[in-house]
Every structure is written in C-alpha cells, then in structure tokens.
PDB file with one MODEL, atoms N, CA, C and O in Angstrom:
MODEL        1
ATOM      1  N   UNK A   1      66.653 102.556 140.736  1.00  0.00           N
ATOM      2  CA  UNK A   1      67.635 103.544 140.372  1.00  0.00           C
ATOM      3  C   UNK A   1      68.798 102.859 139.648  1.00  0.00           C
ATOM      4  O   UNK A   1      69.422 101.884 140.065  1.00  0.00           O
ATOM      5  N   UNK A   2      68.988 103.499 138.532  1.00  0.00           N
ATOM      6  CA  UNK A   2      70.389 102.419 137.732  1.00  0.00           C
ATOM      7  C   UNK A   2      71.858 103.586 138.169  1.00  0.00           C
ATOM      8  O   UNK A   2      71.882 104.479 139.016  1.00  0.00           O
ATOM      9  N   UNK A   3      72.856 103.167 137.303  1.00  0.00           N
ATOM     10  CA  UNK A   3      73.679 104.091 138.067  1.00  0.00           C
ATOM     11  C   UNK A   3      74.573 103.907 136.353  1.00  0.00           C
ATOM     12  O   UNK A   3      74.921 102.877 135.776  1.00  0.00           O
ATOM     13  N   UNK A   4      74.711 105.319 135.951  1.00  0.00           N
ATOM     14  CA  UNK A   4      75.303 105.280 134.551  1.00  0.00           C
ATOM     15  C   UNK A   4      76.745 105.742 134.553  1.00  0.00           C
ATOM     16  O   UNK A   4      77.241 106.736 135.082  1.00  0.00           O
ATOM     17  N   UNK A   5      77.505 104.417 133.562  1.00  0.00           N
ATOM     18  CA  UNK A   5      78.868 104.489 133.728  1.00  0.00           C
ATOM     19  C   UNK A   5      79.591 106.174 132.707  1.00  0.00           C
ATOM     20  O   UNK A   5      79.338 106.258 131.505  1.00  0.00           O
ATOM     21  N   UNK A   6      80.145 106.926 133.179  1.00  0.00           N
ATOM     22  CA  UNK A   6      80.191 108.355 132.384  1.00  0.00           C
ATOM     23  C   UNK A   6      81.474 107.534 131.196  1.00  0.00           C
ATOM     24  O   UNK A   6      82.305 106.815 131.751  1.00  0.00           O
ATOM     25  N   UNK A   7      81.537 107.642 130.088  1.00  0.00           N
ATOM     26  CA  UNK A   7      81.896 107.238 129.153  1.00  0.00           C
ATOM     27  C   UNK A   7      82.875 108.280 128.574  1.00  0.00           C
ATOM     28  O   UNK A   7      82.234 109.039 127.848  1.00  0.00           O
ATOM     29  N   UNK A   8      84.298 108.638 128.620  1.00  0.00           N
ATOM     30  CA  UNK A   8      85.488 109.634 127.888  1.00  0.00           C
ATOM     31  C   UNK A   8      84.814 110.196 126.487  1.00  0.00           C
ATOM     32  O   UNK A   8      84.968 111.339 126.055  1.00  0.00           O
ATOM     33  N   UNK A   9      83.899 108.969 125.764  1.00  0.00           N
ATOM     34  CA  UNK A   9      83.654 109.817 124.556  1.00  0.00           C
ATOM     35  C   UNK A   9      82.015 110.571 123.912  1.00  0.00           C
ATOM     36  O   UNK A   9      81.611 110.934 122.807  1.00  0.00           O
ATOM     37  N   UNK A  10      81.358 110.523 125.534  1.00  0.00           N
ATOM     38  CA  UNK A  10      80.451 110.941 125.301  1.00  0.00           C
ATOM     39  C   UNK A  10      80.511 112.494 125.003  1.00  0.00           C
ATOM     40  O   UNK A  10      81.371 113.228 125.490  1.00  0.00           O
ATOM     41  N   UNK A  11      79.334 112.990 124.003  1.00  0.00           N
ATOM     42  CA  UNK A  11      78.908 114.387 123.706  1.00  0.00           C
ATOM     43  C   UNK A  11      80.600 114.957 123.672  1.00  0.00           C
ATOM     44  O   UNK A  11      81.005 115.928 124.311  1.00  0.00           O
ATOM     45  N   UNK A  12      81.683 113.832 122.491  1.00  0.00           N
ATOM     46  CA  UNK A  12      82.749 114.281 121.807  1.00  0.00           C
ATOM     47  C   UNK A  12      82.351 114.496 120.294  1.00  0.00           C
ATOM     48  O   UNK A  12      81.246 114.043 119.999  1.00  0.00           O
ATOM     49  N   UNK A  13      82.950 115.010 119.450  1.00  0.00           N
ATOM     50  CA  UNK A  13      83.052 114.598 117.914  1.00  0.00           C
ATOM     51  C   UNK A  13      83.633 112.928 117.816  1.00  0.00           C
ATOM     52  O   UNK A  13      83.325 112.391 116.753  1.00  0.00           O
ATOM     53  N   UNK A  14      84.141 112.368 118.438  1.00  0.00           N
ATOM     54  CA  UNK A  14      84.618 110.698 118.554  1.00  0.00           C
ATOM     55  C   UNK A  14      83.156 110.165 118.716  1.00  0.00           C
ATOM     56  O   UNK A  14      83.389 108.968 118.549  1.00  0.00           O
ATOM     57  N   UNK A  15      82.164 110.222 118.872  1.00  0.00           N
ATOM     58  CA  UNK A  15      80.912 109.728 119.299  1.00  0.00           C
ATOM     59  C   UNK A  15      80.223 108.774 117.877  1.00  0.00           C
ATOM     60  O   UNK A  15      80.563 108.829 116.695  1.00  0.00           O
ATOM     61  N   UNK A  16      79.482 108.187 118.335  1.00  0.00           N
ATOM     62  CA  UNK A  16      79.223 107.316 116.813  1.00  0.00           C
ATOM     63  C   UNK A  16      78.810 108.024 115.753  1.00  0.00           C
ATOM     64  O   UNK A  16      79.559 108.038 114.776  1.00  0.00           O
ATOM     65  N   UNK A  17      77.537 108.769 115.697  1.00  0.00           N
ATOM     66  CA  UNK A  17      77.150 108.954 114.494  1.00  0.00           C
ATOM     67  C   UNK A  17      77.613 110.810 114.177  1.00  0.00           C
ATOM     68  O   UNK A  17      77.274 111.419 113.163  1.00  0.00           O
ATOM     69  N   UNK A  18      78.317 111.317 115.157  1.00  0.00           N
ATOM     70  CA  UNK A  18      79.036 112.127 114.844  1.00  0.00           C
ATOM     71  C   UNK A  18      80.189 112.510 113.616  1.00  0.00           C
ATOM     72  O   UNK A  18      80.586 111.635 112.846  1.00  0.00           O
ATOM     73  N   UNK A  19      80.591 113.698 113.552  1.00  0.00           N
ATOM     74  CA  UNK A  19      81.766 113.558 112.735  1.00  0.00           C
ATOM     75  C   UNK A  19      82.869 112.760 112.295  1.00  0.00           C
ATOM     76  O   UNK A  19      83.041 112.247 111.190  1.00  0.00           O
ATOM     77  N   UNK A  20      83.684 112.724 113.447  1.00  0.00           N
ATOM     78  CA  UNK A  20      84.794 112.512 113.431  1.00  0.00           C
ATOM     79  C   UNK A  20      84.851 110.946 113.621  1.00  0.00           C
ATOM     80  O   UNK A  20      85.912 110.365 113.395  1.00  0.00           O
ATOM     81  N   UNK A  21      83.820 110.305 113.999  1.00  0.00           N
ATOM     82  CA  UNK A  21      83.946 108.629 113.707  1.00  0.00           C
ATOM     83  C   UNK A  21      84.168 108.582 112.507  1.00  0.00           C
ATOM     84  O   UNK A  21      85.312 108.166 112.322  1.00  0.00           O
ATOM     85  N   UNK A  22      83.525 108.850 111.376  1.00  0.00           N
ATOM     86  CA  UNK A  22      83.093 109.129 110.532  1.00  0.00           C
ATOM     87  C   UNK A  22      84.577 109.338 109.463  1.00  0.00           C
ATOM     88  O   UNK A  22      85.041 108.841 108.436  1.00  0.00           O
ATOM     89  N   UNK A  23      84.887 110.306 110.379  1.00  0.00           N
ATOM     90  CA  UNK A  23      86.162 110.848 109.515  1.00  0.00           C
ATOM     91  C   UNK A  23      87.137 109.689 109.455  1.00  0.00           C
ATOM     92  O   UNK A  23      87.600 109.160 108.444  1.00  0.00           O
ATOM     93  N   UNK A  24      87.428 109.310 111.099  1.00  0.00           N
ATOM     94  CA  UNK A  24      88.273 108.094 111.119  1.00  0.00           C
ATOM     95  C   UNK A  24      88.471 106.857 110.339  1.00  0.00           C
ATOM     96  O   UNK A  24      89.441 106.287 109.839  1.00  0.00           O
ATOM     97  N   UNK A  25      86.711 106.568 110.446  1.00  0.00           N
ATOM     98  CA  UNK A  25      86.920 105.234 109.531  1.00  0.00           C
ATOM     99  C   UNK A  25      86.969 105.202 107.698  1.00  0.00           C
ATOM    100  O   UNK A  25      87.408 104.296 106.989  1.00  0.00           O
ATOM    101  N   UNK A  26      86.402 106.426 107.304  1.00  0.00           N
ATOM    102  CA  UNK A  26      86.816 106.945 105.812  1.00  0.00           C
ATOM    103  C   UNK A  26      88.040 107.060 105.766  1.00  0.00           C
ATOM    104  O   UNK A  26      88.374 106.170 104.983  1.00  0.00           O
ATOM    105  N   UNK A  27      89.172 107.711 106.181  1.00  0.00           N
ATOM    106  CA  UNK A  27      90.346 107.862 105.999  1.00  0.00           C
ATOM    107  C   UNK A  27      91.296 106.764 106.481  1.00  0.00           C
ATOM    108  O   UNK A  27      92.458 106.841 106.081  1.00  0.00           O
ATOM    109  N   UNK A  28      90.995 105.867 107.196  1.00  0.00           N
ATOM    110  CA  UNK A  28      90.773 104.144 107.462  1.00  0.00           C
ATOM    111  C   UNK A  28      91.626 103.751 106.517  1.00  0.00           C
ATOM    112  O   UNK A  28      92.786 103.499 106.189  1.00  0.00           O
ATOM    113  N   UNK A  29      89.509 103.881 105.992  1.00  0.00           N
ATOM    114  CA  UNK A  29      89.713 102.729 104.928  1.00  0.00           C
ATOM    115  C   UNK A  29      90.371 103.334 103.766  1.00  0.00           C
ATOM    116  O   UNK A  29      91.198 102.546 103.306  1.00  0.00           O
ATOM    117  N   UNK A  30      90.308 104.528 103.067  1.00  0.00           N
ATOM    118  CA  UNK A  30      90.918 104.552 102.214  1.00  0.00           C
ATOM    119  C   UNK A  30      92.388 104.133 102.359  1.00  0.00           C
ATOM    120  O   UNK A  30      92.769 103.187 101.669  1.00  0.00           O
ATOM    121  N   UNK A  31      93.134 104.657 103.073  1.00  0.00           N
ATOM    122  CA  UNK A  31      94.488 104.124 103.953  1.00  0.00           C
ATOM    123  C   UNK A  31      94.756 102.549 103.250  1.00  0.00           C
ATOM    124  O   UNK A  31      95.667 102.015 102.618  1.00  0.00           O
ATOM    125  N   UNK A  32      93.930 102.309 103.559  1.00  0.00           N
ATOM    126  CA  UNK A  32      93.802 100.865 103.551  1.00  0.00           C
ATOM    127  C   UNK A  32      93.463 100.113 102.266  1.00  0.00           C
ATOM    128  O   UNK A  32      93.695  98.946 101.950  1.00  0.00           O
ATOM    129  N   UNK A  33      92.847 101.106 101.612  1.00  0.00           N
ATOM    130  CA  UNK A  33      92.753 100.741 100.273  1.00  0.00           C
ATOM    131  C   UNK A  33      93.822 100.691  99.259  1.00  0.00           C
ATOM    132  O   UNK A  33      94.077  99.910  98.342  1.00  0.00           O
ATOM    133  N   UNK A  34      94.419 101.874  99.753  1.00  0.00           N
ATOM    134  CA  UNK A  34      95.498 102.816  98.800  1.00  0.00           C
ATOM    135  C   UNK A  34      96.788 101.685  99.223  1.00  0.00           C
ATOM    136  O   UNK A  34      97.251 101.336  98.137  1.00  0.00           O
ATOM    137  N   UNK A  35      97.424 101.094 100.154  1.00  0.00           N
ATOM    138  CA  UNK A  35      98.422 100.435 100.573  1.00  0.00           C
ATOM    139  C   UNK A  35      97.982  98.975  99.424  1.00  0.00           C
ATOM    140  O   UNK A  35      98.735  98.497  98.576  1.00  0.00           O
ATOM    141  N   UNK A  36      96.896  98.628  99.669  1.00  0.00           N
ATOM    142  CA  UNK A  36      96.468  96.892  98.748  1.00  0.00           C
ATOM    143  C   UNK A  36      96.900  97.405  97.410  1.00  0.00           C
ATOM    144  O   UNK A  36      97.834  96.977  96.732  1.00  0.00           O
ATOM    145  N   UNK A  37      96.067  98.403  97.126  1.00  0.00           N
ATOM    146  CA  UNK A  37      96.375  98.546  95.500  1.00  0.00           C
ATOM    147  C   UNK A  37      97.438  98.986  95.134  1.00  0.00           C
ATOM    148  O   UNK A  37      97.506  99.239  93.931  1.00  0.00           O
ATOM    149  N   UNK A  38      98.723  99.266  96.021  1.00  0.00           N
ATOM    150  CA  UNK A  38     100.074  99.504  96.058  1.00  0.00           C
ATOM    151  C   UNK A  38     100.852  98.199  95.717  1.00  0.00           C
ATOM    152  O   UNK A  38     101.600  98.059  94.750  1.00  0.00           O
ATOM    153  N   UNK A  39     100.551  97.244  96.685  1.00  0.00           N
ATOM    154  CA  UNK A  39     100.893  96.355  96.853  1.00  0.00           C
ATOM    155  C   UNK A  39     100.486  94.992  95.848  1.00  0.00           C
ATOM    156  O   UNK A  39     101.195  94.007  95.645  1.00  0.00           O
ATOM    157  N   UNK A  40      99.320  95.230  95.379  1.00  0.00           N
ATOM    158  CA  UNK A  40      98.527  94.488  94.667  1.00  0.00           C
ATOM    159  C   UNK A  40      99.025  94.509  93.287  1.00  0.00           C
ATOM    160  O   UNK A  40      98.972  93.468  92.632  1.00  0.00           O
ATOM    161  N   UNK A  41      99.654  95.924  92.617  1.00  0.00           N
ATOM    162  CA  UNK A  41     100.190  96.186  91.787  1.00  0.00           C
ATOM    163  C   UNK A  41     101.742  95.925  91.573  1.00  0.00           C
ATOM    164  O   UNK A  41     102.410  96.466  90.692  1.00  0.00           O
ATOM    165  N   UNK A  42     102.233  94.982  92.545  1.00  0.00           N
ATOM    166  CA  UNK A  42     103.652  94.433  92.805  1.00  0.00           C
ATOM    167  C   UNK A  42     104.499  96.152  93.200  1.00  0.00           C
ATOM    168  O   UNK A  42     105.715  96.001  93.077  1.00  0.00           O
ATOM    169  N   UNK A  43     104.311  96.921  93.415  1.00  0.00           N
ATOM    170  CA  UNK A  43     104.974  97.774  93.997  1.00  0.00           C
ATOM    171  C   UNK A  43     105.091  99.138  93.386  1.00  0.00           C
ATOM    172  O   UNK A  43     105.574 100.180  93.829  1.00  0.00           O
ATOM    173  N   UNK A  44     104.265  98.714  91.745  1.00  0.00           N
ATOM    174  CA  UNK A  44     104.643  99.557  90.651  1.00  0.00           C
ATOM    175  C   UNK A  44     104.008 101.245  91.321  1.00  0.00           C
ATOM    176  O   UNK A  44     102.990 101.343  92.006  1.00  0.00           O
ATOM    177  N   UNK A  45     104.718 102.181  90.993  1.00  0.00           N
ATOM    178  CA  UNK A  45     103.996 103.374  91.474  1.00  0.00           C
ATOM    179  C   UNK A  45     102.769 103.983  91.022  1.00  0.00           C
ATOM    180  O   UNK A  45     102.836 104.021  89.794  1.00  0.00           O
ATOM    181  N   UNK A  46     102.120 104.278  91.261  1.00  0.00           N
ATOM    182  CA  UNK A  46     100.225 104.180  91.307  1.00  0.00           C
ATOM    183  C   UNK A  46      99.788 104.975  90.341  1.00  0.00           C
ATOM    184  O   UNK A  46      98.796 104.777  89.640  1.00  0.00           O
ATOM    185  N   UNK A  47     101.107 106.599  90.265  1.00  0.00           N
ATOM    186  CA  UNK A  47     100.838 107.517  89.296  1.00  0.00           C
ATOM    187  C   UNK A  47     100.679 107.196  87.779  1.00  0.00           C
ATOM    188  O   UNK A  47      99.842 107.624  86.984  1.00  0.00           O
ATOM    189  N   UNK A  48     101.659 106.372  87.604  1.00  0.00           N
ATOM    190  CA  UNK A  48     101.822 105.683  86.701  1.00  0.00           C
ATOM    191  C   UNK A  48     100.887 105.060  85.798  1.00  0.00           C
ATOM    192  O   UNK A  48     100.570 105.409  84.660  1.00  0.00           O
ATOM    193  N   UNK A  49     100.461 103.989  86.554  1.00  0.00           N
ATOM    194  CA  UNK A  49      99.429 103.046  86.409  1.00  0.00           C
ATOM    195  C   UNK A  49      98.235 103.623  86.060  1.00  0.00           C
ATOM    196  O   UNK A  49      97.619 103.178  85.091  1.00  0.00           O
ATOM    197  N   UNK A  50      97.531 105.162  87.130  1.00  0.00           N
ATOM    198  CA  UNK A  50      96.645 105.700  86.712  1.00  0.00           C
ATOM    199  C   UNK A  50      96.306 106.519  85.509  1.00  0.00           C
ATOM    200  O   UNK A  50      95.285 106.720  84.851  1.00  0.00           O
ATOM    201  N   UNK A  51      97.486 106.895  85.473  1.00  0.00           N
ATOM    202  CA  UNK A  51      97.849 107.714  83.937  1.00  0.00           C
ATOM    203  C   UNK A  51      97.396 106.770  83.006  1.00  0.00           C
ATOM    204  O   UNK A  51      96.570 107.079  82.148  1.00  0.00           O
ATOM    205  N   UNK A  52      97.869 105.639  83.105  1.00  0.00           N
ATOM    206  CA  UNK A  52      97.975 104.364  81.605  1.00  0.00           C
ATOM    207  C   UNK A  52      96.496 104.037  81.248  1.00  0.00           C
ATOM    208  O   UNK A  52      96.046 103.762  80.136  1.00  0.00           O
ATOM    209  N   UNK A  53      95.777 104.134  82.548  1.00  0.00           N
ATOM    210  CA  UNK A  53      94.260 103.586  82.359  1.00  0.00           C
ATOM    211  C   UNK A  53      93.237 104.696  81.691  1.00  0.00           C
ATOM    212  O   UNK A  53      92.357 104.614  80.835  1.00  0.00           O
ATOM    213  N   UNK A  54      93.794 105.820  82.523  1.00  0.00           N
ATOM    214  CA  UNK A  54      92.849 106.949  81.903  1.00  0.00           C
ATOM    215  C   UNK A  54      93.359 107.282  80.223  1.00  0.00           C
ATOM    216  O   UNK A  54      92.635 107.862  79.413  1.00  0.00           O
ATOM    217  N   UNK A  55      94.442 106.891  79.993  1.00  0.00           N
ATOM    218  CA  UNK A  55      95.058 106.995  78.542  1.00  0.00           C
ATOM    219  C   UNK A  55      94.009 106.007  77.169  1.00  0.00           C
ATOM    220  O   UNK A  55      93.397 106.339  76.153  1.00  0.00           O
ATOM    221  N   UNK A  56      94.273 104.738  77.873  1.00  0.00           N
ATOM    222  CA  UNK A  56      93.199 103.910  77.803  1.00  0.00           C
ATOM    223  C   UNK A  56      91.847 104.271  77.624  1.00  0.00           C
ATOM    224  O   UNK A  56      91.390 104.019  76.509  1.00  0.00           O
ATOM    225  N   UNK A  57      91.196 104.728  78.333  1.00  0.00           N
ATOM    226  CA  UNK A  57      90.050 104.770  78.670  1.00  0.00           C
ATOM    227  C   UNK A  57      89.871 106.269  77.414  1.00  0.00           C
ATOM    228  O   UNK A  57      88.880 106.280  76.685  1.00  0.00           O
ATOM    229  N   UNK A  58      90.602 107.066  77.348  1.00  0.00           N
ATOM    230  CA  UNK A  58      90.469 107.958  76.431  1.00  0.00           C
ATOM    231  C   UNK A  58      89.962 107.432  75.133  1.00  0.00           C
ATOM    232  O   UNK A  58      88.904 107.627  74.535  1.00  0.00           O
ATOM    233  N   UNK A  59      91.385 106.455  74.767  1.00  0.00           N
ATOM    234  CA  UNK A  59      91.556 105.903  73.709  1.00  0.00           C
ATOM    235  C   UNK A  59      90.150 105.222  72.797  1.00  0.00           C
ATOM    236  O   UNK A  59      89.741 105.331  71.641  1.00  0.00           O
ATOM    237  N   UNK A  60      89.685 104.446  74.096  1.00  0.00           N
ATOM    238  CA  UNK A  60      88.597 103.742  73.280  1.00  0.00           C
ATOM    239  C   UNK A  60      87.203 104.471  73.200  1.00  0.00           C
ATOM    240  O   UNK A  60      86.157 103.863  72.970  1.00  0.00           O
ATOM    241  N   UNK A  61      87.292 105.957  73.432  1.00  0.00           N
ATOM    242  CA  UNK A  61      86.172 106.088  73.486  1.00  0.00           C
ATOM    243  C   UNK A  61      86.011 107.229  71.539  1.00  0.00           C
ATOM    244  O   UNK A  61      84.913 107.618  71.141  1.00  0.00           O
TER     245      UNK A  61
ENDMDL
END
C-alpha cells in the first residue's frame, strides 16, 4: 500500500500541462524579453525604435 502526498495544485488550471502554467510562463518570458530589449537598447523607448525598423524594412522593399 503506498500512501499519496495530496498536492495544493492538483486537478488546478496551475497544473503542468494545463492552461494556466502555460499562461504563466509565456507571459514570463515575454516580460522578460520586453525588459532586455529595453535595456539592451540603452533605455531608448521601444516605440520608437520599432517604428524606425518597420520604416526600414518598408523602404527596401
């Protein structure tokens, strides 16, 4: 006979291959993305920057 430890996040949306893991670590990482390339860009504001590329990217086509 084994004896099973009851676990807070069982049969939750927090559960692994459920939703909301899911959700957590996507919105994570983007989080996490979005702060580097903030930062990565010396501070410059992002709107900016994205505008210039897609301007760019117009340009040469």
């Amino acid at each position: 006979m084994g004896f099973k430890k009851k676990n807070c996040l069982d049969n939750t949306t927090w559960e692994f291959p459920r939703t909301g893991f899911w959700l957590v670590h996507i919105v994570g990482s983007f989080c996490i993305f979005m702060l580097g390339a903030r930062f990565a860009a010396r501070r410059i504001p992002i709107v900016p920057i994205m505008a210039l590329r897609l301007l760019r990217m117009i340009r040469e086509r």
